[in-house]
C-alpha positions in Angstrom: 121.4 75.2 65.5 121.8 78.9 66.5 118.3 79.7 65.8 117.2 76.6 68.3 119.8 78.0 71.0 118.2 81.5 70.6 114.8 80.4 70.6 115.3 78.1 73.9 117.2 81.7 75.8 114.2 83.9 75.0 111.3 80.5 75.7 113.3 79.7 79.1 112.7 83.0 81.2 109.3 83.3 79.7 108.5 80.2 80.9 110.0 80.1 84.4 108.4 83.8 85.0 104.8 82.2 83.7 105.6 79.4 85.8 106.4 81.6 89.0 102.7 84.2 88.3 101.1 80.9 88.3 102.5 79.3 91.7 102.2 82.6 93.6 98.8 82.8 92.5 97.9 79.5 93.6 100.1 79.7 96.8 96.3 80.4 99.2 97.0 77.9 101.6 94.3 75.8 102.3 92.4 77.6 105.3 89.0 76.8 106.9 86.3 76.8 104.5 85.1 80.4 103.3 81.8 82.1 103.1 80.7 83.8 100.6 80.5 87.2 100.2 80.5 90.6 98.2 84.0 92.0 96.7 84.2 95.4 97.2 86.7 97.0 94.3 89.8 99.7 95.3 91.6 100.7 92.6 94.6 102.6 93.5 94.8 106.2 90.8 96.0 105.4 87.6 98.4 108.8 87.2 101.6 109.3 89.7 101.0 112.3 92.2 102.4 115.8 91.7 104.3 115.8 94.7 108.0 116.5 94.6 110.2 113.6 94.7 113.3 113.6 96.7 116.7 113.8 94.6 117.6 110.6 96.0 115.3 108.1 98.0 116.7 107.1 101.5 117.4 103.2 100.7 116.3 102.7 105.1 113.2 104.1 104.0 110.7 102.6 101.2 108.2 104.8 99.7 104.8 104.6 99.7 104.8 103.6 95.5 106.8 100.9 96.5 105.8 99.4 99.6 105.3 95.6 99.0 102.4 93.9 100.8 102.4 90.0 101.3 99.9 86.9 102.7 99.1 88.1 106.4 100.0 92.0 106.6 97.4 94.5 107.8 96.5 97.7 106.4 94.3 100.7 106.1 93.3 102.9 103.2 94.5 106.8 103.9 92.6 107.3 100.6 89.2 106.8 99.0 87.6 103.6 97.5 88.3 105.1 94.1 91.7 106.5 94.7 93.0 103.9 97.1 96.3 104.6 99.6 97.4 101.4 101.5 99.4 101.6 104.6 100.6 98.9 106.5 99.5 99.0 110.0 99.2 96.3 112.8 96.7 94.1 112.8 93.5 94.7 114.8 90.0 96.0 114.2 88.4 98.1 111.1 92.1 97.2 109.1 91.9 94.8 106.7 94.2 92.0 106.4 96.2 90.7 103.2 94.6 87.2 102.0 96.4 86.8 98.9 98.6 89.0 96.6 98.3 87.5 93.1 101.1 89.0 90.6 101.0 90.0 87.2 97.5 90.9 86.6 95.0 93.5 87.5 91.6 91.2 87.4 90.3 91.7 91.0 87.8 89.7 89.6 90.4 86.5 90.4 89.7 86.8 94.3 86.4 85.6 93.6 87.8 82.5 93.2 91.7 82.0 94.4 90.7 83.8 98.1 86.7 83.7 98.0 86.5 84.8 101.8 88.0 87.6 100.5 85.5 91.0 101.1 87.5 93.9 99.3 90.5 93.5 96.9 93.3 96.3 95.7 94.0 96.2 92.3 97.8 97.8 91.7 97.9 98.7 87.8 101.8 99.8 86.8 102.6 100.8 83.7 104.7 97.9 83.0 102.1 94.7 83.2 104.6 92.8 85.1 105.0 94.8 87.6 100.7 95.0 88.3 99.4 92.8 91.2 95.8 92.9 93.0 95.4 92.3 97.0 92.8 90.1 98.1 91.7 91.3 101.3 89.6 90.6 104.3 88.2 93.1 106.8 89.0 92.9 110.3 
């Protein structure tokens, strides 16, 4: 009996967390009918810059690393299309606008078919998996 009870506390959270990736990743909305078109990969860098980090982070103010992006924000790349740098901006011409933000995975691959009028994505790849997410996006 002690074995089941263990074994239904570790399935539980794994299962409600699988169950949450899942209906965040289906969460698109149903929107006009999209064209197709090309993906364009940005993968943010893979290594944490050298800069100096502050002793301790102003709570008021997020930093860059952790600035969350959802359905309907705007931004720009500061960087390259290799070594990506999202910044929220407001919405308007040459920014591109967030489509989808699927969780848990780093297949850009996915916005192919969850946000197909999608024409770029940015892949976020942490070094803990659950933390990794990739923004479908759309240019403006």
């Amino acid at each position: 009996m002690i074995v089941a009870l263990v074994v239904l506390l570790v399935l539980c959270p794994c299962l409600g967390l699988a169950g949450w990736a899942v209906w965040n990743a289906t969460d698109g909305g149903n929107e006009a009918a999209p064209a197709p078109s090309a993906s364009v990969s940005v993968v943010p860098p893979a290594l944490p810059s050298d800069a100096p980090s502050p002793a301790e982070p102003s709570p008021a103010e997020p930093s860059p690393d952790r600035e969350e992006f959802a359905r309907g924000d705007c931004v720009v790349n500061d960087g390259t299309e290799t070594d990506a740098d999202l910044r929220k901006v407001p919405c308007g011409p040459d920014t591109y606008q967030v489509l989808l933000r699927i969780p848990a995975t780093t297949d850009g691959d996915r916005c192919k078919t969850l946000a197909p009028q999608a024409t770029a994505n940015y892949v976020h790849d942490n070094t803990v998996d659950l933390f990794d997410y990739v923004l479908c996006l759309k240019k403006r």
